[in-house]
Steps between C-alpha positions, in 0.01 A plus 500: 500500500272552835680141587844688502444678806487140730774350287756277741581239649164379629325596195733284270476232729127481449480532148774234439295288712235544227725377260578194671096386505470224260156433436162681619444248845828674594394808450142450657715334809783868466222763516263337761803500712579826396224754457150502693188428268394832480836560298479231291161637390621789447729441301310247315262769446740757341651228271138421392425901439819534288331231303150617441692846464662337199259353329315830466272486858276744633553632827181436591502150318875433718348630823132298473725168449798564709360674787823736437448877594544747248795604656636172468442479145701823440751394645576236338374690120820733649730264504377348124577899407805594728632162630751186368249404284548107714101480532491530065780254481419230764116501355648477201656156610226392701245542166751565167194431305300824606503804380568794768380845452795747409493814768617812349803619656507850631 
């Protein structure tokens, strides 16, 4: 895992921090305090990507309503085909009554 490499302290702090949110106004209240806009649309963004990704998306159709770059869409296809597989399974939560495109795994 990339996430390995920042692993400590500070990092476990933060993520059990996540844990402790317990409803969405908390975590609306956590991340403005937390990131800047821009990265809270960005990461917005990426989360929406790995959804158009799996429900069988264009590029062009992901980048036309996302305003993502191309760039940004591969990087998130490469972590559907090299990653955790956490976008798959937290969509998967978020909408358990879709069904996601299966990526061939290399």
């Amino acid at each position: 895992m990339q996430v390995d490499k920042i692993r400590g302290h500070q990092t476990d702090q933060l993520f059990k921090a996540f844990l402790e949110l317990k409803d969405i106004e908390e975590v609306y209240r956590f991340i403005d305090d937390l990131c800047t806009i821009s990265e809270i649309q960005s990461l917005s963004q990426r989360f929406e990507v790995a959804h158009m990704l799996r429900l069988k998306k264009t590029y062009e159709t992901i980048k036309n309503e996302t305003g993502a770059s191309t760039a940004t869409i591969s990087r998130v296809r490469r972590c559907f085909d090299y990653g955790n597989d956490t976008y798959d399974e937290m969509l998967g939560r978020l909408y358990p009554d879709e069904k996601p495109f299966q990526f061939p795994k290399y």
